[in-house]
Structure formats: C-alpha cells, structure tokens
C-alpha positions, 0 to 999 in steps of 0.5 A: 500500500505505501509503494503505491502512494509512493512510486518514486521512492520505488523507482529510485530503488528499481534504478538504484538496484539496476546500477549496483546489478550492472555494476557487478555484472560489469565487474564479475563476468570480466573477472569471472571469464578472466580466472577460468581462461587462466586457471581452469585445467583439464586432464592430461593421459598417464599410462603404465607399462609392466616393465618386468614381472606381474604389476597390479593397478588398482582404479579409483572405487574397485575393490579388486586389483587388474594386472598390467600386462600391456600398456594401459591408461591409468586415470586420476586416483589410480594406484600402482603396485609392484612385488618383489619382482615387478617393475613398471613405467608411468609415463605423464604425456602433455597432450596426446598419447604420442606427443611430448612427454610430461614426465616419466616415472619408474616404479621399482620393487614392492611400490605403491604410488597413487597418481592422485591428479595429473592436470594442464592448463585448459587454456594457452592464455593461462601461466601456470604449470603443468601438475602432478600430483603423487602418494607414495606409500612404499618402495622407490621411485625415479622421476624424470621431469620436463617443461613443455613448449614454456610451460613449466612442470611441478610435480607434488610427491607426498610420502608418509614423512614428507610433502616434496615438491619438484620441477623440471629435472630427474629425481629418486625418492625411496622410502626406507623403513621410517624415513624418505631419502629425496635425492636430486640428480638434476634440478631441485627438490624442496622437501617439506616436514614438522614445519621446516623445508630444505632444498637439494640441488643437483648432486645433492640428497635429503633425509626425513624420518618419521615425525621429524623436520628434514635434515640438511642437504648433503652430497648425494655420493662421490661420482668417479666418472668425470662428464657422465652428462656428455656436456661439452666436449667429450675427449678428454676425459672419454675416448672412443672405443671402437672394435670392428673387423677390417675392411668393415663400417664401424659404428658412429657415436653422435653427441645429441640433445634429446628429450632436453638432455645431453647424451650420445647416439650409437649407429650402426645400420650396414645390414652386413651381419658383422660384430662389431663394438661401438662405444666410449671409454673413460680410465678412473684409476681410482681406489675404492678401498674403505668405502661402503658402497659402490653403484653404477646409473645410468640412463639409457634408451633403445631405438633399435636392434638387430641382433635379438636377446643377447646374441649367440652367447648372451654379450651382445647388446645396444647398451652396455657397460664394462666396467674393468676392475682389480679385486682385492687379490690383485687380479685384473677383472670385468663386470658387465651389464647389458640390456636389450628389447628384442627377445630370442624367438621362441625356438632360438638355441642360443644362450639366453639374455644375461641383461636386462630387458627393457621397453624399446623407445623409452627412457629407463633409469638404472641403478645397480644393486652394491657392488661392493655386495654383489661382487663380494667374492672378488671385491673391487679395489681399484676401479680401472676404466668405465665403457660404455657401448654398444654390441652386435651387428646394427642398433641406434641406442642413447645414453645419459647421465653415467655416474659411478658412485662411492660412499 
C-alpha cells in the first residue's frame, strides 16, 4: 500500500538496484571469464607399462586389483603396485598419447604410488604449470621431469614423512623403513616436514624420518666418472672405443640433445651381419678401498636392434657397460651389464639374455644393486676404466647421465 502512494521512492530503488546489478555484472563476468581462461585445467593421459614381472593397478572405487600386462591408461586416483619382482613405467604425456612427454616415472620393487591428479592448463592464455600430483606409500621411485613448449612442470610427491615438491629435472625418492631419502640428480627438490623445508640441488640428497623436520642437504655420493652428462666436449676425459673387423663400417657415436638432455647416439645400420663394438671409454684409476658402497646409473634408451636377446652367447647388446676392475687379490677383472628389447624367438638355441630387458623407445633409469655386495667374492679395489657401448651387428641406442658412485 505505501509503494503505491509512493512510486518514486520505488523507482529510485528499481534504478538504484539496476546500477549496483550492472555494476557487478560489469565487474564479475570480466573477472569471472578472466580466472577460468587462466586457471581452469583439464586432464592430461598417464599410462603404465609392466616393465618386468606381474604389476597390479588398482582404479579409483574397485575393490579388486587388474594386472598390467600391456600398456594401459591409468586415470586420476589410480594406484600402482609392484612385488618383489615387478617393475613398471608411468609415463605423464602433455597432450596426446604420442606427443611430448610430461614426465616419466619408474616404479621399482614392492611400490605403491597413487597418481592422485595429473592436470594442464585448459587454456594457452593461462601461466601456470603443468601438475602432478603423487602418494607414495612404499618402495622407490625415479622421476624424470620436463617443461613443455614454456610451460613449466611441478610435480607434488607426498610420502608418509614428507610433502616434496619438484620441477623440471630427474629425481629418486625411496622410502626406507621410517624415513624418505629425496635425492636430486638434476634440478631441485624442496622437501617439506614438522614445519621446516630444505632444498637439494643437483648432486645433492635429503633425509626425513618419521615425525621429524628434514635434515640438511648433503652430497648425494662421490661420482668417479668425470662428464657422465656428455656436456661439452667429450675427449678428454672419454675416448672412443671402437672394435670392428677390417675392411668393415664401424659404428658412429653422435653427441645429441634429446628429450632436453645431453647424451650420445650409437649407429650402426650396414645390414652386413658383422660384430662389431661401438662405444666410449673413460680410465678412473681410482681406489675404492674403505668405502661402503659402490653403484653404477645410468640412463639409457633403445631405438633399435638387430641382433635379438643377447646374441649367440648372451654379450651382445645396444647398451652396455664394462666396467674393468682389480679385486682385492690383485687380479685384473670385468663386470658387465647389458640390456636389450628384442627377445630370442621362441625356438632360438642360443644362450639366453644375461641383461636386462627393457621397453624399446623409452627412457629407463638404472641403478645397480652394491657392488661392493654383489661382487663380494672378488671385491673391487681399484676401479680401472668405465665403457660404455654398444654390441652386435646394427642398433641406434642413447645414453645419459653415467655416474659411478662411492660412499
């Protein structure tokens, strides 16, 4: 009754709640359209490989584990677990499954990771990372990490000790008993606990235990080989070390950026059926004796082979390392390792592959148990010269990041 004895006084509010509406329309869908352009994200495809023995992947709500046995996808809050005999691959691809390649991660022995979320930028207006996010209950993991076309990677890794966080760069986080050791290979790792976070820098590791802040960084290992990321110039301190027979086309070495790292190339495509070796030597002639530990790593990757397995007696492969040594007897001796894609056919008579056989076209992270344990019969003394090259008739194969580690 009083609005209709006063229609001005309704008119003014009418206006007055138009203006205000149109204002914050004016100012919200702007805003509004603004913040989903630069921060709405969309997923982006995961897939797990079996790389050795029965992997088991557990789907967000299932009750029940499915085995790996072919590369499958694997969607946001999927778990991967691996036995004592069991490896796999995740691989994180930016945009389709055949295009660039956000992140690898290599699960060892008895694992248990969680991709909780893997996410991209839905649109290219927007500044922010790719992200990933990780829970890792058990076991270990190697992570390798890179920015795309600009865009910056970040990875969050959460362990039962610690929150890490990581960008572009290759990593190793394990769980050991009550504690996490993050050790950084390339890069940096900001490690988060009970309040206090520290950072390790390339060559640098971090331990948290259970309940506790992080403890300083310090140096990972001491690395015997000089130039193991094939930065620069390579001779000296490696030199070539070709072996084929006369009269016939050796192999190539070629150093490349690949995948936005540093590595050299062996090549060899005659098709003329000849053995041959192809590779690099580096002379250590360092003493190891008072030390605990002795491990070698690299990475490596496979592009092609052509003699299958191990060759006709299990020494033939497109990767492999020699590592020459003096045992505490004093005598002069050789630890090999290989590996290799191609399995014999089934009806091959000859010996069976010594290495380790990986997936063909990715790249795989190698670490050797301790030498010092696993050669405890002839103990090494003196480490001599580390090769690394390729074996048999044809192959392509990269390798990166060579480190022959003491402590």
């Amino acid at each position: 009754m009083n609005w209709r004895q006063n229609p001005q006084r309704v008119a003014w509010l009418v206006l007055t709640v138009s203006f205000f509406s149109c204002c914050l329309l004016t100012v919200a869908v702007p805003l509004g359209v603004r913040s989903f352009l630069l921060y709405a994200t969309r997923p982006i495809q995961a897939f797990i490989t079996a790389t050795a023995g029965t992997v088991q992947l557990v789907l967000p709500g299932a009750d029940e584990p499915t085995a790996v046995t072919f590369r499958r996808a694997i969607p946001e809050r999927g778990r991967v677990v691996t036995d004592a005999n069991a490896k796999s691959l995740l691989t994180v691809f930016a945009n389709e499954a055949d295009g660039p390649v956000l992140a690898t991660i290599q699960l060892f022995q008895d694992t248990d990771l969680e991709l909780a979320n893997a996410r991209a930028p839905r649109f290219g207006w927007s500044y922010d990372p790719n992200r990933l996010a990780l829970d890792l209950q058990k076991g270990r993991v190697s992570l390798t990490t890179q920015s795309i076309s600009g865009r910056p990677v970040q990875v969050q890794l959460q362990t039962p000790h610690a929150d890490v966080t990581l960008g572009s760069g290759t990593y190793d986080v394990a769980i050991e008993g009550d504690a996490t050791q993050v050790r950084t290979r390339v890069g940096a790792a900001h490690v988060l606990a009970a309040g206090r976070e520290v950072t390790a820098s390339t060559g640098e590791r971090v331990s948290v235990t259970a309940g506790q802040p992080p403890e300083l960084p310090v140096p990972a290992a001491l690395n015997l080989v000089l130039n193991g990321k094939f930065e620069g110039r390579l001779s000296p301190p490696w030199q070539e070390s070709i072996k084929v027979g006369a009269g016939l086309t050796p192999g190539k070495i070629t150093q490349e950026t690949a995948d936005q790292r540093q590595v050299v190339r062996f090549t060899r495509r005659t098709e003329d059926g000849a053995h041959n070796e192809t590779g690099l030597r580096q002379d250590i002639n360092r003493d190891v004796q008072g030390y605990d530990d002795l491990n070698l790593r690299l990475d490596l990757k496979v592009l092609r082979q052509s003699v299958p397995g191990g060759g006709y007696l299990a020494s033939e492969y497109p990767v492999m390392v020699d590592i020459a040594y003096t045992d505490v007897y004093g005598k002069d001796l050789h630890w090999y390792q290989g590996f290799y894609t191609m399995d014999l056919p089934k009806e091959s008579t000859w010996a069976p592959p010594t290495g380790e056989k990986i997936l063909q076209d990715a790249w795989y992270s190698y670490e050797s148990p301790n030498l010092f344990e696993l050669l405890r019969e002839t103990r090494p003394a003196r480490i001599n010269s580390v090769t690394v090259y390729a074996s048999g008739h044809d192959y392509d194969s990269m390798v990166s990041d060579v480190a022959l580690s003491v402590r």
